[in-house]
C-alpha positions as CSV (number, residue, x, y, z in Angstrom):
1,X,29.1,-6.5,12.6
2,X,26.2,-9.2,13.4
3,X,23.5,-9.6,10.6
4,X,20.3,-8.7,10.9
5,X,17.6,-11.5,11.3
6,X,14.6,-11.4,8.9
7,X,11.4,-11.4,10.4
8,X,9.3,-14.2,9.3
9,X,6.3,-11.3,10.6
10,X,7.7,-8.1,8.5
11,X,7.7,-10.6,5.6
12,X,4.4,-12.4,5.9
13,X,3.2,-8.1,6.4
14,X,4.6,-7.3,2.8
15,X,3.8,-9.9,0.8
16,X,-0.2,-9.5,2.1
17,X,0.1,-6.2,1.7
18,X,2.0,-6.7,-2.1
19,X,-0.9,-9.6,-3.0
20,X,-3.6,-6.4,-1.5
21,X,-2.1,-4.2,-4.3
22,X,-1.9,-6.9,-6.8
23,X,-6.0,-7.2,-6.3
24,X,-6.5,-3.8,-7.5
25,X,-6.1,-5.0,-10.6
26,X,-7.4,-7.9,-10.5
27,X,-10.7,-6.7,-8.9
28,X,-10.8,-3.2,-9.0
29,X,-14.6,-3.1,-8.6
30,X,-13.5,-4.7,-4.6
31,X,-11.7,-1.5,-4.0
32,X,-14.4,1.4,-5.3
33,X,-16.5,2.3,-2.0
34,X,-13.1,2.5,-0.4
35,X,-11.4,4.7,-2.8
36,X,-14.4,6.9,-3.0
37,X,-14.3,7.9,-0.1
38,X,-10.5,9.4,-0.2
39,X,-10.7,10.3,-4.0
40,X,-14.4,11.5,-5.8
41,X,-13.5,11.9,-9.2
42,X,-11.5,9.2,-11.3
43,X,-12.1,6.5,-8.9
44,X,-10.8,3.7,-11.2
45,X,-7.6,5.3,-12.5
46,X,-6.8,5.8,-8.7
47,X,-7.2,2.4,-7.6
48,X,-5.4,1.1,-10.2
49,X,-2.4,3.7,-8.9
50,X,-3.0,2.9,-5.4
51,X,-3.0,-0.9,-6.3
52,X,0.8,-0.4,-7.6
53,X,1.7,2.0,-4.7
54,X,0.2,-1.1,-2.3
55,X,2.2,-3.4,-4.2
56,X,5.6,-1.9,-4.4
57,X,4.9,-0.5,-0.5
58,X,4.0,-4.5,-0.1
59,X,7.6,-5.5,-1.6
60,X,9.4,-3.3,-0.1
61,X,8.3,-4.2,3.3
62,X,9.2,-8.0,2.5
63,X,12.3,-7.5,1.3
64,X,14.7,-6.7,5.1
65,X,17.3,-4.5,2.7
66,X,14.2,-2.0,1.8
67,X,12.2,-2.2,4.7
68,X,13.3,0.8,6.4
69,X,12.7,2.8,3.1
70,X,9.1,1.2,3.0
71,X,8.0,1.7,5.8
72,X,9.2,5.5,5.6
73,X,7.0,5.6,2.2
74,X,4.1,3.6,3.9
75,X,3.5,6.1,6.6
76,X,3.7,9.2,3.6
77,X,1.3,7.0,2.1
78,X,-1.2,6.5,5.3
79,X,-1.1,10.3,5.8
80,X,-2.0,11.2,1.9
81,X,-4.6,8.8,1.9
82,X,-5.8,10.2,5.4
83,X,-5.5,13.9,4.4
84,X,-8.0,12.9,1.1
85,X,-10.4,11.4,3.1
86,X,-10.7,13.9,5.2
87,X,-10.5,16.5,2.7
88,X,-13.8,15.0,1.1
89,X,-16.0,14.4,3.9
């Protein structure tokens, strides 16, 4: 069986994705008109949950063994935070 190449791309992806998450914490006040929007109530509790989400999504992605299983939890992810926003328009 051949082994499977990392991509440089799917790597660079996570990591920016991981150091996204990572700046929930770090600046949570960045990510409050954003989360807002998708949650009303208990704003900063969720960004500091969507922060980790984000950052383990992030490592996932940049790891090529977990990829597949990240990206599977990235699109659940996309389609809760999509399904909030539009549930509080």
């Amino acid at each position: 069986m051949a082994e499977k190449k990392n991509s440089p791309g799917a790597t660079l992806a996570g990591l920016a994705l991981a150091g996204a998450g990572v700046a929930h914490f770090a600046k949570p006040e960045l990510f409050e008109s954003i989360t807002e929007q998708a949650f009303a109530s208990k704003s900063r509790e969720l960004i500091y949950i969507n922060g980790g989400i984000e950052t383990a999504l992030g490592l996932g992605l940049a790891v090529r063994k977990t990829r597949k299983l990240a990206i599977v939890g990235a699109v659940g992810y996309l389609i809760y935070l999509a399904g909030n926003v539009a549930r509080n328009r």
